[in-house]
TORFISE-978078 format. One record per residue: residue in three letters; x, y, z of N, C-alpha, C, O, CB in turn. Coordinates in nm, 2 decimals. Atoms other than C-alpha are relative to their C-alpha. Glycine has a CB too. Example, Ala and Ser with C-alpha at 12.3 -4.5 7.8 and 13.67 -1.06 7.14 Angstrom:
BEGIN
['ALA', [0.09, -0.12, 0.00], [1.23, -0.45, 0.78], [0.09, 0.12, 0.00], [0.19, 0.12, 0.07], [-0.10, 0.00, 0.12]]
['SER', [-0.09, -0.11, 0.00], [1.37, -0.11, 0.71], [-0.08, 0.11, 0.08], [-0.03, 0.22, 0.09], [0.04, 0.05, -0.14]]
% end
This chain:
BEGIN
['UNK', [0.07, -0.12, 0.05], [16.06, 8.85, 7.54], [-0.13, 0.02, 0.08], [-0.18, 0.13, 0.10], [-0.03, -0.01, -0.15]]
['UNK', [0.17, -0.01, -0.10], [15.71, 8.77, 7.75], [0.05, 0.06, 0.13], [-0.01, 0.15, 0.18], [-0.10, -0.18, 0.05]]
['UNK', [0.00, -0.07, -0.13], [15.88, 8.85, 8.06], [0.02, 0.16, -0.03], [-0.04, 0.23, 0.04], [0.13, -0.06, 0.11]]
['UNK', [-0.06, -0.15, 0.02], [16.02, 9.21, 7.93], [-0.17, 0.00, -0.04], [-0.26, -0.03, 0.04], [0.16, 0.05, -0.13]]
['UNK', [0.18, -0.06, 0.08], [15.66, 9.29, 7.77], [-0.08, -0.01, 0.15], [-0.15, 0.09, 0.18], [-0.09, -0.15, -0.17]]
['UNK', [0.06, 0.00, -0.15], [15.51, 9.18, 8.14], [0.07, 0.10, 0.08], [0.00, 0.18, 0.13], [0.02, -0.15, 0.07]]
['UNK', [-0.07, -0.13, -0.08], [15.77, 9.41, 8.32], [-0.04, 0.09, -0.03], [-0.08, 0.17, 0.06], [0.13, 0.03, 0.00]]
['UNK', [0.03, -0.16, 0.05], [15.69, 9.72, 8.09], [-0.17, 0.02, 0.04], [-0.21, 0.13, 0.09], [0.02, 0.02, -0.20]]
['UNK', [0.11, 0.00, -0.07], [15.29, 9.63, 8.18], [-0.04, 0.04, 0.09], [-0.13, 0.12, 0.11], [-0.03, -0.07, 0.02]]
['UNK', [0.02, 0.01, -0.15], [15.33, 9.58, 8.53], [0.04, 0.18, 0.02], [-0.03, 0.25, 0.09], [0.13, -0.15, 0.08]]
['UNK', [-0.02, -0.14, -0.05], [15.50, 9.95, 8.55], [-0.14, 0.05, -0.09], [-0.23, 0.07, 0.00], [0.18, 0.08, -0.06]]
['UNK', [0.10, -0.17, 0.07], [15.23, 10.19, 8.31], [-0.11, -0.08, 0.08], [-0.18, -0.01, 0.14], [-0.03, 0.05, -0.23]]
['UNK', [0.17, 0.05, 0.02], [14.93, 9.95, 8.38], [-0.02, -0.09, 0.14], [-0.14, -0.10, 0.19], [-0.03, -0.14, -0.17]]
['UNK', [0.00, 0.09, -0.13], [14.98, 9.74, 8.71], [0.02, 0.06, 0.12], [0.04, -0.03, 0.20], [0.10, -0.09, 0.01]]
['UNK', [0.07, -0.09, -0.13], [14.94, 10.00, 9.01], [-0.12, 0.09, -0.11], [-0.10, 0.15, -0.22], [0.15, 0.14, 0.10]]
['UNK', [0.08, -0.05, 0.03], [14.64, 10.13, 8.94], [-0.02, 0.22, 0.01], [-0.05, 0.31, -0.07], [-0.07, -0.09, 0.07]]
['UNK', [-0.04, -0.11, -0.03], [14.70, 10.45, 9.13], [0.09, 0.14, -0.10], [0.07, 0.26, -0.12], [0.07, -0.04, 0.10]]
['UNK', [-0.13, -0.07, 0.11], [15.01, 10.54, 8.88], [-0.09, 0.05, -0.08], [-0.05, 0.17, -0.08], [0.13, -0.11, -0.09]]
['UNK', [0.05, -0.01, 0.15], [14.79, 10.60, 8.57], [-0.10, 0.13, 0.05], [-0.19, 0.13, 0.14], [-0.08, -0.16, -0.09]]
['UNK', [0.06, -0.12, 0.03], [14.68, 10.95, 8.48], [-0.18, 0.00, -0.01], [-0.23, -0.06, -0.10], [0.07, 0.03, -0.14]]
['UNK', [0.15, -0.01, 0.03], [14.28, 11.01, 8.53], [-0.10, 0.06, -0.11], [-0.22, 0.04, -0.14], [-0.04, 0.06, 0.09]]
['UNK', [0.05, -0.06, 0.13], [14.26, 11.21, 8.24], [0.02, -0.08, -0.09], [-0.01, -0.05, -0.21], [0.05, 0.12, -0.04]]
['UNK', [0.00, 0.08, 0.11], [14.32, 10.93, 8.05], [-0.13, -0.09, -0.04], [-0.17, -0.15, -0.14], [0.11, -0.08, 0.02]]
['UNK', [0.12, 0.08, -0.01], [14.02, 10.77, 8.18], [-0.13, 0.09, -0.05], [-0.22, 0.05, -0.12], [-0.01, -0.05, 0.15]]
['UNK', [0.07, -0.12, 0.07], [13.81, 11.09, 8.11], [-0.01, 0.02, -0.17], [-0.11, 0.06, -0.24], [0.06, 0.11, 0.05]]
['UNK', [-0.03, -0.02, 0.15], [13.94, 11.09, 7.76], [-0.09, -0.09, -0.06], [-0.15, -0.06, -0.16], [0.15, -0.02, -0.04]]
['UNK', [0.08, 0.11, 0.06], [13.76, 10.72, 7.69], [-0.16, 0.06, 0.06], [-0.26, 0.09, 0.00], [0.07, -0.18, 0.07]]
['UNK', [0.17, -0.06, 0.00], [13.45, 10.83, 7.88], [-0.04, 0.10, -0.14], [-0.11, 0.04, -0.23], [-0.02, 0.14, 0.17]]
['UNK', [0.01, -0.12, 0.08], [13.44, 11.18, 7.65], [0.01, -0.09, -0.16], [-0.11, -0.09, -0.19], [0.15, 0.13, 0.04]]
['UNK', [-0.01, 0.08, 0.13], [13.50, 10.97, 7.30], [-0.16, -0.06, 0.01], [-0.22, -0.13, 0.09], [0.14, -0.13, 0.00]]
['UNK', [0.17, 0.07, 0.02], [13.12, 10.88, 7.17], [-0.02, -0.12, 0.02], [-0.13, -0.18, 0.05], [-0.05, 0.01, -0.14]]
['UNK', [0.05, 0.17, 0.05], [13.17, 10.55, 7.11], [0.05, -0.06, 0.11], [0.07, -0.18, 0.08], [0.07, -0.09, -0.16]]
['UNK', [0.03, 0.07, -0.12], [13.24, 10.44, 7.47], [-0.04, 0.10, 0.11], [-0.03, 0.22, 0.09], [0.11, -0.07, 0.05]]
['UNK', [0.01, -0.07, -0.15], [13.13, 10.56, 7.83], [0.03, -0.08, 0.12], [0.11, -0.17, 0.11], [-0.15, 0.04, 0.02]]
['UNK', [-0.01, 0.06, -0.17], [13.13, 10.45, 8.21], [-0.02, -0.13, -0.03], [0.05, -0.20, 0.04], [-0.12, 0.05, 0.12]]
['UNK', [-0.01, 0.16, -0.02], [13.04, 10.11, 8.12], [0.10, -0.11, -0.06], [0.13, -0.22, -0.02], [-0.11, -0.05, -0.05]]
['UNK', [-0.08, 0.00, 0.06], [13.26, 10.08, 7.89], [0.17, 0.00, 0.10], [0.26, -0.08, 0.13], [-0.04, 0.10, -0.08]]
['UNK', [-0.15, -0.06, -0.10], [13.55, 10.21, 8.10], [0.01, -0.13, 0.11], [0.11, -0.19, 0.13], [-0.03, 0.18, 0.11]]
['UNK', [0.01, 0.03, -0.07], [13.40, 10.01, 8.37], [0.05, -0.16, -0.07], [0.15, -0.22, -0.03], [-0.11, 0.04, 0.07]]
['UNK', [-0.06, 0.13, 0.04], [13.44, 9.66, 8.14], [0.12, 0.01, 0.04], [0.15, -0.02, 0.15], [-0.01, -0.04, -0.14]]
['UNK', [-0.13, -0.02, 0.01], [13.77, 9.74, 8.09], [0.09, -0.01, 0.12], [0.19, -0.08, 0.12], [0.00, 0.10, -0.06]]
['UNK', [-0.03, 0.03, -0.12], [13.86, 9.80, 8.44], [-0.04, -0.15, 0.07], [0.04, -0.21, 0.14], [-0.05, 0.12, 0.06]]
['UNK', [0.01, 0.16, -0.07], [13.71, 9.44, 8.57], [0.06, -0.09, -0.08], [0.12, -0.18, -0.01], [-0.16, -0.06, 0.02]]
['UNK', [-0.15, 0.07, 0.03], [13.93, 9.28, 8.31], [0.13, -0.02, 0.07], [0.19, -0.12, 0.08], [0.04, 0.05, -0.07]]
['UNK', [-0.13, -0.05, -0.03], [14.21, 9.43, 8.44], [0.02, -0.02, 0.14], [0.13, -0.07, 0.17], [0.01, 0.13, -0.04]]
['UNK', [-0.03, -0.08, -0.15], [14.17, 9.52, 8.83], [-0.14, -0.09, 0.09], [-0.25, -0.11, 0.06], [-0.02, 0.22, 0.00]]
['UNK', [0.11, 0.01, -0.12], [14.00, 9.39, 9.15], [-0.14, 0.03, 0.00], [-0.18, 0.11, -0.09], [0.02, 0.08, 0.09]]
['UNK', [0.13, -0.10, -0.03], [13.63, 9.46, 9.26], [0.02, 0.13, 0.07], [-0.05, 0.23, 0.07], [-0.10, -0.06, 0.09]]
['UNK', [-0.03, -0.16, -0.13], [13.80, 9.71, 9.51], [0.03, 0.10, -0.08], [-0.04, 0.20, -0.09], [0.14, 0.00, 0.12]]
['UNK', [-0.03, -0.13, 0.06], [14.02, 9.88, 9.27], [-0.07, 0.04, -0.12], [-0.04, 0.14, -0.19], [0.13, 0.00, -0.03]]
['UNK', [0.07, -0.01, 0.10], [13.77, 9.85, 9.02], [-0.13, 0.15, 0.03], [-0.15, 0.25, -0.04], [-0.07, -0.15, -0.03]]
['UNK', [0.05, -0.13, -0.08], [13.53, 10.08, 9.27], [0.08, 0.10, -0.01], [0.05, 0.20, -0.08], [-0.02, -0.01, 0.14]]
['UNK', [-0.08, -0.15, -0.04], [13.78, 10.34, 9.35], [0.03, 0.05, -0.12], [0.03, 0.18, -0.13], [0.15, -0.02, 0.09]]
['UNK', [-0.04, -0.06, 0.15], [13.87, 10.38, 8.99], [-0.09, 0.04, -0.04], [-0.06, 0.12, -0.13], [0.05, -0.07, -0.10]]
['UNK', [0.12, -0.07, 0.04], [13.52, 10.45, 8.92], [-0.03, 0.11, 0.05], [-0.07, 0.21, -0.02], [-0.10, -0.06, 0.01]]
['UNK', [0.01, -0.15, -0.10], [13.49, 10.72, 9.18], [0.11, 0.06, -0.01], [0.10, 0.15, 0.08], [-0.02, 0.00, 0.16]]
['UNK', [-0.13, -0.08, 0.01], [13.82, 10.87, 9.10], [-0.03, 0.04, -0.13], [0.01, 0.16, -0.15], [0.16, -0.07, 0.01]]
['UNK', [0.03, -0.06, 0.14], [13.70, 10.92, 8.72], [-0.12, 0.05, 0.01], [-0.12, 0.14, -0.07], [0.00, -0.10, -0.12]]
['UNK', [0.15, -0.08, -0.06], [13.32, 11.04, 8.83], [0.07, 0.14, 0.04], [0.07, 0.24, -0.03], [-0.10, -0.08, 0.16]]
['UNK', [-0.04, -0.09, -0.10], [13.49, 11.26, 9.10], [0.08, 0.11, -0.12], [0.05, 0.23, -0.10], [0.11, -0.08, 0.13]]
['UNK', [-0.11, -0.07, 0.10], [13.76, 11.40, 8.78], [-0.11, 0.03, -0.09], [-0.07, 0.14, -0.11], [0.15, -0.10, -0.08]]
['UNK', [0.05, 0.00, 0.05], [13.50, 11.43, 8.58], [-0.11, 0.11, 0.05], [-0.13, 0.22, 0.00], [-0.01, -0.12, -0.03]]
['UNK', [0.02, -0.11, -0.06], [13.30, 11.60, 8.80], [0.02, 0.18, 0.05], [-0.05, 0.27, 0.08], [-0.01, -0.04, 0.04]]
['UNK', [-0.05, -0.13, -0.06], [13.53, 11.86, 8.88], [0.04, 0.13, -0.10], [0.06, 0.25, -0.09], [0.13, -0.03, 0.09]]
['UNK', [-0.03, -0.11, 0.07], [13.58, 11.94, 8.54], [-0.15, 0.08, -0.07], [-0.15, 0.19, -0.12], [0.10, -0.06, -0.11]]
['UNK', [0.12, -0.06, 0.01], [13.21, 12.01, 8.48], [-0.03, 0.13, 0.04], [-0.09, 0.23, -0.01], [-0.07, -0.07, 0.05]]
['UNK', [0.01, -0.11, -0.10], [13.24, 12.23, 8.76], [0.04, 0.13, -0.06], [-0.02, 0.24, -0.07], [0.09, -0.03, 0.11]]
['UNK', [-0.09, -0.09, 0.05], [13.51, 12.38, 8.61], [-0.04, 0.13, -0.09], [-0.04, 0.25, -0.06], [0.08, -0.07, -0.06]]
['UNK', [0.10, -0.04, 0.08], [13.34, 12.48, 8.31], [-0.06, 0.07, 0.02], [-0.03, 0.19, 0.01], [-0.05, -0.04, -0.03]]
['UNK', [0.09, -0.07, -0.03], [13.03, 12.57, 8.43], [0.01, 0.14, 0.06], [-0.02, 0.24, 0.01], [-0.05, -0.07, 0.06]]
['UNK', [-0.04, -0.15, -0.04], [13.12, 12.84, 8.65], [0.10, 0.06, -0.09], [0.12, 0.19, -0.08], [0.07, 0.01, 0.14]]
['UNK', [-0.10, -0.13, 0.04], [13.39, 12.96, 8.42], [-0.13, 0.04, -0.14], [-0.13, 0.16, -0.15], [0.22, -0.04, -0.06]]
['UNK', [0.07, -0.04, 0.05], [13.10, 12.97, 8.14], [-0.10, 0.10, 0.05], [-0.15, 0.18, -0.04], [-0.03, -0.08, -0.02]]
['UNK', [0.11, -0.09, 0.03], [12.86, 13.18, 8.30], [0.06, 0.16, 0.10], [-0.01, 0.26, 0.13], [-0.17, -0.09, 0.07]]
['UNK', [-0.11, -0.15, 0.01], [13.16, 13.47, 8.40], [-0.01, 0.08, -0.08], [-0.03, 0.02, -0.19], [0.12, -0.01, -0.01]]
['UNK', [-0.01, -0.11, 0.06], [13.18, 13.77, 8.24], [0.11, -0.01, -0.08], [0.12, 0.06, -0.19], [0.00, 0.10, 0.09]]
['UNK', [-0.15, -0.03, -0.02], [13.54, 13.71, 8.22], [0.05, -0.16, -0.09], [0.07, -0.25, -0.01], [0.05, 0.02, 0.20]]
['UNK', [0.03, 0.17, -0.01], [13.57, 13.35, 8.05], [0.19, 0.02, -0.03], [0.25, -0.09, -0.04], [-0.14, -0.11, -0.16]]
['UNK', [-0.16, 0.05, 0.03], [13.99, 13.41, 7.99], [0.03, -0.02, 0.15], [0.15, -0.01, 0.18], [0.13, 0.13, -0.09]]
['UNK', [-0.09, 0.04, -0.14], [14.04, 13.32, 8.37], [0.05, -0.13, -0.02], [-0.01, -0.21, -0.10], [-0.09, 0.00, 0.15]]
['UNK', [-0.02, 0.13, -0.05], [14.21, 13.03, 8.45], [0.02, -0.06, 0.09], [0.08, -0.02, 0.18], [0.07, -0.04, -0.03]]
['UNK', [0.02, 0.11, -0.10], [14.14, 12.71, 8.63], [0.04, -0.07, 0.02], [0.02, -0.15, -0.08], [-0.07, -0.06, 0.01]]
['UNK', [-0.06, 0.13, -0.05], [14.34, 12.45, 8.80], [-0.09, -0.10, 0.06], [-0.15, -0.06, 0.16], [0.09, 0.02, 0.10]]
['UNK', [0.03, 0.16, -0.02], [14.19, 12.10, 8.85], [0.09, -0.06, 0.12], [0.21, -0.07, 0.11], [0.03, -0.10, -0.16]]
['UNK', [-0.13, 0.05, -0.13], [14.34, 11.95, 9.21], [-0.07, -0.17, -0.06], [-0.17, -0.22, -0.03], [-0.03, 0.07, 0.25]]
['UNK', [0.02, 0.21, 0.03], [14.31, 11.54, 9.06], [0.03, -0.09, 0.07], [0.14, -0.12, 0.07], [0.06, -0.07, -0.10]]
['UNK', [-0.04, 0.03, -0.15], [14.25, 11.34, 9.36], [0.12, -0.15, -0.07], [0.18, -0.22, 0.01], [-0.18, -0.04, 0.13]]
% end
């Protein structure tokens, strides 16, 4: 049963790459944790390397939705819609 429970891991949680960024956004955005938070969590889990890159891939997503926002807030027009390219 440990190996099957390790296989299903290793797929959602064991490439780092695989896993959705908005998921990581979502724990930032929740009050009761942030970046450091996130960041624990990731050095449990992952490398120093992929521990960097996962920080700048959720900054970077994070950033873009600010962006997003922002300019569509100060439009005239705010029913446009915006696509997010998530590196």
């Amino acid at each position: 049963m440990a190996a099957s429970m390790k296989e299903k891991y290793d797929k959602y949680w064991g490439n780092a790459d695989n896993i959705n960024p908005l998921l990581f956004v979502a724990v930032v955005l929740d009050p009761r944790y942030k970046m450091r938070y996130l960041k624990y969590c990731f050095e449990a889990v992952y490398d120093s390397a992929t521990v960097a890159r996962l920080i700048v891939k959720v900054e970077s997503v994070l950033q873009s939705l600010y962006t997003c926002y922002n300019v569509g807030s100060k439009g005239a027009d705010n029913q446009v819609s915006y696509f997010i390219q998530v590196p």
